[in-house]
SEFIZA-3560 file (N, C-alpha, C; in Angstrom, 3 decimals):
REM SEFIZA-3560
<numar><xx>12.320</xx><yy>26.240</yy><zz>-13.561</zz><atom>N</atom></numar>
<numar><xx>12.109</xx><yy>25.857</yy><zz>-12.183</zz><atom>CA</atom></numar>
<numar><xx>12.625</xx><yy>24.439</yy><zz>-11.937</zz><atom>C</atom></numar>
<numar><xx>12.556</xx><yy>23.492</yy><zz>-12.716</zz><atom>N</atom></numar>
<numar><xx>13.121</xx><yy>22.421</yy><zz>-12.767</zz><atom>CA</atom></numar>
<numar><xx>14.493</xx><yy>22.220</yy><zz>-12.324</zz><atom>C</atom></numar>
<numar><xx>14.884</xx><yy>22.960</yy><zz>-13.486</zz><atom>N</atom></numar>
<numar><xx>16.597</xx><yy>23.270</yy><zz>-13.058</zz><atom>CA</atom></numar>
<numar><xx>17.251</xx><yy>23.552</yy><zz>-11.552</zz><atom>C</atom></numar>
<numar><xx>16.510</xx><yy>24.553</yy><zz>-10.651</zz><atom>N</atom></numar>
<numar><xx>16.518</xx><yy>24.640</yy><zz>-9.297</zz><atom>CA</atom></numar>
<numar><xx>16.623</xx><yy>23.507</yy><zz>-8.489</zz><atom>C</atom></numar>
<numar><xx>15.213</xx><yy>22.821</yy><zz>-9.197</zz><atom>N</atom></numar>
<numar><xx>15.057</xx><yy>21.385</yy><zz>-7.507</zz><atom>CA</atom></numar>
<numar><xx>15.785</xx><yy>20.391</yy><zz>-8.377</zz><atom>C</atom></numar>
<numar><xx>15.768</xx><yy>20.373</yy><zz>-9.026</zz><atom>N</atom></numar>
<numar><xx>16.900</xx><yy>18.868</yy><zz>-9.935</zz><atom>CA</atom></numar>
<numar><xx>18.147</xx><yy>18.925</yy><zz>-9.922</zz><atom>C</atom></numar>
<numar><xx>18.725</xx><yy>20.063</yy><zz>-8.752</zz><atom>N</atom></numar>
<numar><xx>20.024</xx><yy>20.050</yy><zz>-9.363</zz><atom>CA</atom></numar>
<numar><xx>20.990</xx><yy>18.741</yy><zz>-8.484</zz><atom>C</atom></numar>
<numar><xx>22.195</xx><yy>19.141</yy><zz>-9.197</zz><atom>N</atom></numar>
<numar><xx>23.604</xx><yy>18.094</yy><zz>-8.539</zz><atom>CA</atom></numar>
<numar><xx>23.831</xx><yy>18.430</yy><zz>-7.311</zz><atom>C</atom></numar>
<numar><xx>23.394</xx><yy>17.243</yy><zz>-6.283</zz><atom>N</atom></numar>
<numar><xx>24.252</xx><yy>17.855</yy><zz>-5.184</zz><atom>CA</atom></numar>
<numar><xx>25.168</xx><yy>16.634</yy><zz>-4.410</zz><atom>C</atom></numar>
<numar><xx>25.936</xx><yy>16.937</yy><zz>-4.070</zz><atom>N</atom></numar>
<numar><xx>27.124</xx><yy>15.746</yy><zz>-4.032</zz><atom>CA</atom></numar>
<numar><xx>26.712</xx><yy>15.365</yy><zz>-2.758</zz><atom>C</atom></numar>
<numar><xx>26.557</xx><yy>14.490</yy><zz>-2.209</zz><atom>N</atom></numar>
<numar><xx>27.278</xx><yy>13.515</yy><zz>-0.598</zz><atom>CA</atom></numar>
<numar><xx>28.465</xx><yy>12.749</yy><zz>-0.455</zz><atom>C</atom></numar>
<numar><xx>28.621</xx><yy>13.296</yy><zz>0.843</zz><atom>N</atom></numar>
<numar><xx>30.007</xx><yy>12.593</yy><zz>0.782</zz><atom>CA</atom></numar>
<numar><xx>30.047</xx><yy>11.070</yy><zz>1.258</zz><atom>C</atom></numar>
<numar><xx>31.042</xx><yy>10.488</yy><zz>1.282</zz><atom>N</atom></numar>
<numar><xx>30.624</xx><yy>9.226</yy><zz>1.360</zz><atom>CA</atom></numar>
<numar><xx>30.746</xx><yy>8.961</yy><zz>3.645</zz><atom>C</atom></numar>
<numar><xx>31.078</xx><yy>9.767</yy><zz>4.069</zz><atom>N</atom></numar>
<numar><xx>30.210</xx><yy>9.217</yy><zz>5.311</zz><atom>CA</atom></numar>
<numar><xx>28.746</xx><yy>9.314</yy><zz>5.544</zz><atom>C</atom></numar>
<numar><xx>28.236</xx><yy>10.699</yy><zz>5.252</zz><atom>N</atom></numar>
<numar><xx>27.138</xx><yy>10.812</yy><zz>4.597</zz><atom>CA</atom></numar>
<numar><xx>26.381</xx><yy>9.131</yy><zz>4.223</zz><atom>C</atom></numar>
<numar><xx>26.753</xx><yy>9.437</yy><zz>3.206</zz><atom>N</atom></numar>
<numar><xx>26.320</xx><yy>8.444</yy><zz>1.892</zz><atom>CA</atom></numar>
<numar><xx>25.781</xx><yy>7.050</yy><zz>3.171</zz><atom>C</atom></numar>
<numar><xx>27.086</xx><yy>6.545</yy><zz>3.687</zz><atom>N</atom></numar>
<numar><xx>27.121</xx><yy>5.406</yy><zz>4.304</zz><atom>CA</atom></numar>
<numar><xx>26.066</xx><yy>5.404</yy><zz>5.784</zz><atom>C</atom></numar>
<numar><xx>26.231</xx><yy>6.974</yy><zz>6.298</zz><atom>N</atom></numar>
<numar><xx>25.116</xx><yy>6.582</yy><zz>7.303</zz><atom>CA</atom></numar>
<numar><xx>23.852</xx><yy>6.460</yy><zz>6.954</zz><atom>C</atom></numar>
<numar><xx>23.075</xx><yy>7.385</yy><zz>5.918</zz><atom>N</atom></numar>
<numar><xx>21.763</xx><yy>7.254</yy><zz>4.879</zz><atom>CA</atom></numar>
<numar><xx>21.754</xx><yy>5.645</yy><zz>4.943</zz><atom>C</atom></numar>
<numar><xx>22.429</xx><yy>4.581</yy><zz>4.054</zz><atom>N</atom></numar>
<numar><xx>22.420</xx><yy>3.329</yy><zz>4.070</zz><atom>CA</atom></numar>
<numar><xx>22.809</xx><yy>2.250</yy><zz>4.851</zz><atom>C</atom></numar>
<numar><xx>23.149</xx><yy>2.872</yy><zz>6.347</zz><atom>N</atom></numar>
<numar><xx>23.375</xx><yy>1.795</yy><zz>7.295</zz><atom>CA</atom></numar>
<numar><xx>22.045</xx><yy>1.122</yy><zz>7.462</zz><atom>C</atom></numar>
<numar><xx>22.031</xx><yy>-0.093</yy><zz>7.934</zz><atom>N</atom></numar>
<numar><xx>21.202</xx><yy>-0.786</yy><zz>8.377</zz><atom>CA</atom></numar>
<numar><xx>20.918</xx><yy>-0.653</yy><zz>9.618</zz><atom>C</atom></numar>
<numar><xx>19.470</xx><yy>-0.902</yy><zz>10.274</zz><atom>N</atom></numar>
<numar><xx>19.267</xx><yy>-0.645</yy><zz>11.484</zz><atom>CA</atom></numar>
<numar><xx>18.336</xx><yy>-2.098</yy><zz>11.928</zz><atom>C</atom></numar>
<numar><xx>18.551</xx><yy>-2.456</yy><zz>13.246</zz><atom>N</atom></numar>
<numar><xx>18.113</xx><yy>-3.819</yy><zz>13.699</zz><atom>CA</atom></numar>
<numar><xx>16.670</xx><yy>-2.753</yy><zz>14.477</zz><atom>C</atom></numar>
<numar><xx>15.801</xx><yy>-4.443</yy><zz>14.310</zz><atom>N</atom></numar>
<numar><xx>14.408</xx><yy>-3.770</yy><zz>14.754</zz><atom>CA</atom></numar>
<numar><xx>14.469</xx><yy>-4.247</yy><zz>16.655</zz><atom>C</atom></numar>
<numar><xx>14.218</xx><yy>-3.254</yy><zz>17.479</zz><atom>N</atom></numar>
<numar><xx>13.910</xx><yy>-4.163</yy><zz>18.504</zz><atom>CA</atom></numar>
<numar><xx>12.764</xx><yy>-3.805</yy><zz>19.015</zz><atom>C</atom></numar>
<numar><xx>12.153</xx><yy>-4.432</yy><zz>20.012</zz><atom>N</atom></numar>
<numar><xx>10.695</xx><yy>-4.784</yy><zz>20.688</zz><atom>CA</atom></numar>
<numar><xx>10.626</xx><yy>-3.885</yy><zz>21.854</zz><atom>C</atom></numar>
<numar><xx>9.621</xx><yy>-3.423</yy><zz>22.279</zz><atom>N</atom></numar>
<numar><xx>9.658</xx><yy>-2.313</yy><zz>23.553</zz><atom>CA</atom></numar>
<numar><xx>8.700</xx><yy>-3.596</yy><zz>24.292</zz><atom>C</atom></numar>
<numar><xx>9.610</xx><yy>-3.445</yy><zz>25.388</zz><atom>N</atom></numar>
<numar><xx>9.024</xx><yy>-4.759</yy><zz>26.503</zz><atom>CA</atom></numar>
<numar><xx>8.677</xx><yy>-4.000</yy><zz>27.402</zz><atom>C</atom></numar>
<numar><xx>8.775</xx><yy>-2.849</yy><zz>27.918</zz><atom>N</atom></numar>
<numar><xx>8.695</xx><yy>-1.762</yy><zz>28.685</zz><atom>CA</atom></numar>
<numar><xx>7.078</xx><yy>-1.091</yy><zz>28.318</zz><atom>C</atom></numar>
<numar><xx>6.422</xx><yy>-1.482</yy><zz>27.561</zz><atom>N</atom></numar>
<numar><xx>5.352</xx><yy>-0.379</yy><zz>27.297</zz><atom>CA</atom></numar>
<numar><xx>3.822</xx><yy>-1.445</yy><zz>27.547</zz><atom>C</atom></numar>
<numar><xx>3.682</xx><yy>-0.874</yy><zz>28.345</zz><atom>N</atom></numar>
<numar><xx>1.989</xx><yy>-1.536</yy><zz>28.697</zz><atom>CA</atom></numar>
<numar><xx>1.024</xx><yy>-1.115</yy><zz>27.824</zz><atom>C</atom></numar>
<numar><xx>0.741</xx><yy>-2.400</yy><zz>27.595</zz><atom>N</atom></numar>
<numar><xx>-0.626</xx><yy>-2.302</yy><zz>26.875</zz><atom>CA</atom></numar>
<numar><xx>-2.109</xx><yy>-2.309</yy><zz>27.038</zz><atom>C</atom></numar>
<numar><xx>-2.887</xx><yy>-1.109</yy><zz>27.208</zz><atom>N</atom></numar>
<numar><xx>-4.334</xx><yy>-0.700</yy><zz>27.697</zz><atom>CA</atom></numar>
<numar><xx>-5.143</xx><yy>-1.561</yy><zz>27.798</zz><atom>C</atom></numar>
<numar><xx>-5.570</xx><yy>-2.458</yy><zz>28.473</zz><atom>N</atom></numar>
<numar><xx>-6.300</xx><yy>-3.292</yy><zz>28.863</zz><atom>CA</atom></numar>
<numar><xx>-7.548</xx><yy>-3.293</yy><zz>28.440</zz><atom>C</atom></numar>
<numar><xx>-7.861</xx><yy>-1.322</yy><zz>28.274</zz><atom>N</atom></numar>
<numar><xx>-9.345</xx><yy>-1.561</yy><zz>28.087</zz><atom>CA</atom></numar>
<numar><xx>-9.816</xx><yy>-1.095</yy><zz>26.614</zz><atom>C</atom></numar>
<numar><xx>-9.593</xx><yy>-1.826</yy><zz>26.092</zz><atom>N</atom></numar>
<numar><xx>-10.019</xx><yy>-1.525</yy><zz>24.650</zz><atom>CA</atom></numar>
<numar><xx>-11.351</xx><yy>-1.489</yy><zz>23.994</zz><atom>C</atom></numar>
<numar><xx>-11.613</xx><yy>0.003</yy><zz>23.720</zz><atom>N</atom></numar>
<numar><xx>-13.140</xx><yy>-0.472</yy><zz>24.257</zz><atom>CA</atom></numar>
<numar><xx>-14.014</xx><yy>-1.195</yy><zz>22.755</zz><atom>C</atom></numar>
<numar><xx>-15.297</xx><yy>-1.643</yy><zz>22.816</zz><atom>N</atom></numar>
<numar><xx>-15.402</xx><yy>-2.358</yy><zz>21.588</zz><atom>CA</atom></numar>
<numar><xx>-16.426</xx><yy>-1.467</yy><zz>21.214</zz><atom>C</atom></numar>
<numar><xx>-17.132</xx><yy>-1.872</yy><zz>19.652</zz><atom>N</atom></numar>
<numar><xx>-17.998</xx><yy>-1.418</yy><zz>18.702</zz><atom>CA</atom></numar>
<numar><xx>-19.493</xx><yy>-1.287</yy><zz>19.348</zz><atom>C</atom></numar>
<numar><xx>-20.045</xx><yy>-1.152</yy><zz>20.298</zz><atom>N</atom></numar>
<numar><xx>-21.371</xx><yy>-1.806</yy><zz>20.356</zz><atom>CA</atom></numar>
<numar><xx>-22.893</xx><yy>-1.145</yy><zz>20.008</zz><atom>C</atom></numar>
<numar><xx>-23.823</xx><yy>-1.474</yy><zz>20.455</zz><atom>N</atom></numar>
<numar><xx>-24.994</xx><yy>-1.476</yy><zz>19.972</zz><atom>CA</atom></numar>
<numar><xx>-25.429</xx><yy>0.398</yy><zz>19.693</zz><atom>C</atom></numar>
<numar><xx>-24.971</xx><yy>0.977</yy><zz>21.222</zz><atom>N</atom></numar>
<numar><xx>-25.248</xx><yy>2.503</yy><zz>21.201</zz><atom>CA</atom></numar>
<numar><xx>-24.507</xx><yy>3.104</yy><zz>20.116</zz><atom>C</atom></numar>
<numar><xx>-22.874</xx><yy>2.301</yy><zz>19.486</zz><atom>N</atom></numar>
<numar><xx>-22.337</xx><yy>3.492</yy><zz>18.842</zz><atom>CA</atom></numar>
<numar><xx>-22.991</xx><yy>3.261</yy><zz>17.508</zz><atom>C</atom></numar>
<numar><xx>-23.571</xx><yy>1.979</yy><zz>17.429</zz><atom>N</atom></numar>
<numar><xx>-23.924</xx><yy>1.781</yy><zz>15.772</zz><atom>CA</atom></numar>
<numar><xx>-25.413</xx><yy>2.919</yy><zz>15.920</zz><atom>C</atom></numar>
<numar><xx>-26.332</xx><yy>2.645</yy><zz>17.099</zz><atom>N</atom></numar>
<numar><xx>-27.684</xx><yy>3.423</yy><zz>17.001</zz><atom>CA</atom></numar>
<numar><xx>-26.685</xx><yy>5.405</yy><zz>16.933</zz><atom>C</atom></numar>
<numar><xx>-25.538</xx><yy>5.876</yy><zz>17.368</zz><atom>N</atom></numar>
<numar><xx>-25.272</xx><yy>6.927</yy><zz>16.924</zz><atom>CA</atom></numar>
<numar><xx>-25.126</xx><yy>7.112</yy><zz>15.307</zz><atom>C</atom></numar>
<numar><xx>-24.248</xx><yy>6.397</yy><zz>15.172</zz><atom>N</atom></numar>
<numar><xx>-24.046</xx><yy>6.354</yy><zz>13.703</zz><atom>CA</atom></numar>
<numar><xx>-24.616</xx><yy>6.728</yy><zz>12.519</zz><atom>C</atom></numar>
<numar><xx>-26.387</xx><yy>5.347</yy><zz>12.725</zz><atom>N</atom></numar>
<numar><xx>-26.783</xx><yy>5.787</yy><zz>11.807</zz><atom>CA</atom></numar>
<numar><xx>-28.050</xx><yy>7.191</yy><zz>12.609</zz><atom>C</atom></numar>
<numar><xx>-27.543</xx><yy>7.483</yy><zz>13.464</zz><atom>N</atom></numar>
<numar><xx>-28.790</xx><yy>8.747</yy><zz>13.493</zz><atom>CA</atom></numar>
<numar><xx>-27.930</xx><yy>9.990</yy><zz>12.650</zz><atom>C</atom></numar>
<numar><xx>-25.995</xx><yy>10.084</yy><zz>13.196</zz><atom>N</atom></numar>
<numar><xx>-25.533</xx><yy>11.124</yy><zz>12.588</zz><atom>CA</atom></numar>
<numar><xx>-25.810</xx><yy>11.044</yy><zz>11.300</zz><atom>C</atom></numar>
<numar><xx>-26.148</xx><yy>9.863</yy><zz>10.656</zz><atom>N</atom></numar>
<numar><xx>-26.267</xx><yy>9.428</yy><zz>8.936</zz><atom>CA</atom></numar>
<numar><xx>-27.804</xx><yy>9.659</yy><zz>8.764</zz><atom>C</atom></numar>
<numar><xx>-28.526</xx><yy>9.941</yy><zz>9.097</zz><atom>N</atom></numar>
<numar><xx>-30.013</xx><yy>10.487</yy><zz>8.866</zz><atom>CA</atom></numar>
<numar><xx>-29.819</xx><yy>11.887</yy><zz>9.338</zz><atom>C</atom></numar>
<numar><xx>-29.448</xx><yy>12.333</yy><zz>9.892</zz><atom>N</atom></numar>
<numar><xx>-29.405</xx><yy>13.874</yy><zz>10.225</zz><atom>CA</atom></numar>
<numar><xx>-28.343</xx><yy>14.430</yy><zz>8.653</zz><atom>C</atom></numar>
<numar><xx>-27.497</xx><yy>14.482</yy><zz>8.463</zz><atom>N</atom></numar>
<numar><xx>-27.448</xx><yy>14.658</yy><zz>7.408</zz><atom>CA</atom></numar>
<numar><xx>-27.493</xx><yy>14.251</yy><zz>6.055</zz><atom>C</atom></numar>
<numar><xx>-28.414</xx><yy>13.323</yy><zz>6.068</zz><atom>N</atom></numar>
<numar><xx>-29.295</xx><yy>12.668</yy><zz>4.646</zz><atom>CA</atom></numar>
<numar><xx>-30.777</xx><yy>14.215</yy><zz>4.450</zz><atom>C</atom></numar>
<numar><xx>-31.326</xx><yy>14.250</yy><zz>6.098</zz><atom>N</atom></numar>
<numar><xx>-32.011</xx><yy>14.844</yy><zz>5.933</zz><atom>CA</atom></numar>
<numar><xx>-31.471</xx><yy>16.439</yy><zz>5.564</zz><atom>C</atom></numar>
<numar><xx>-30.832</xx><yy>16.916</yy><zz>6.086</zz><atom>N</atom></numar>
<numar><xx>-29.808</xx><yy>18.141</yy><zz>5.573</zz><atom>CA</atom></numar>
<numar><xx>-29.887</xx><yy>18.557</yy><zz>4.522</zz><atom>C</atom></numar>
<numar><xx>-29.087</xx><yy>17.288</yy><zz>3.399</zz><atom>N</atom></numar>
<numar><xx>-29.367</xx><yy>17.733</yy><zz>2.128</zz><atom>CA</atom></numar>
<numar><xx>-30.592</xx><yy>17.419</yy><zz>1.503</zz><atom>C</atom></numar>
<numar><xx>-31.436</xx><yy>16.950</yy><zz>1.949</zz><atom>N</atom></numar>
<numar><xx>-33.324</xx><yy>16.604</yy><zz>1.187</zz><atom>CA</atom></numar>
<numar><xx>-33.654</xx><yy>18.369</yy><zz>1.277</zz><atom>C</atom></numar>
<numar><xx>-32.927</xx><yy>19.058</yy><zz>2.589</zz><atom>N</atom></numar>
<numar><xx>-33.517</xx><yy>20.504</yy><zz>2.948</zz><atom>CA</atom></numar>
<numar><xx>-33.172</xx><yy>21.356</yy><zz>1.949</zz><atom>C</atom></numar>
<numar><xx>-32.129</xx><yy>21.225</yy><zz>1.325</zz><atom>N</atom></numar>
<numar><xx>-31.260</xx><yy>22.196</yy><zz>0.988</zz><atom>CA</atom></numar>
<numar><xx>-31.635</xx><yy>22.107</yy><zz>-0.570</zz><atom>C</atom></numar>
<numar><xx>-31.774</xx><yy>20.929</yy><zz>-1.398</zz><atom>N</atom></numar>
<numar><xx>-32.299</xx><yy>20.607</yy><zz>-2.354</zz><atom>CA</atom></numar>
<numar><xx>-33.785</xx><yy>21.205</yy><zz>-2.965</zz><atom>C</atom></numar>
//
């Protein structure tokens, strides 16, 4: 099976050369950025740890 995916396979050299062209990075100035980002607060931590006691208790059941 080795032999299959390991084998020789040639590129040619335009090939070859577009694989290794270089490409310049540019910036999107065009794309707005969401203003409302929402943050961490008090309700999602009190979800959190209730989803984290609901299944603490889960497995105490199952045990």
């Amino acid at each position: 099976m080795k032999n299959e995916t390991m084998g020789n396979s040639s590129v040619n050299k335009n090939d070859l050369k577009e694989l290794l062209k270089e490409t310049k990075e540019t910036l999107a100035t065009d794309v707005k950025v969401d203003g409302n980002q929402r943050v961490f607060g008090a309700v999602d931590l009190w979800n959190a740890q209730k989803r984290q006691r609901t299944s603490i208790s889960m497995r105490r059941w199952m045990n």
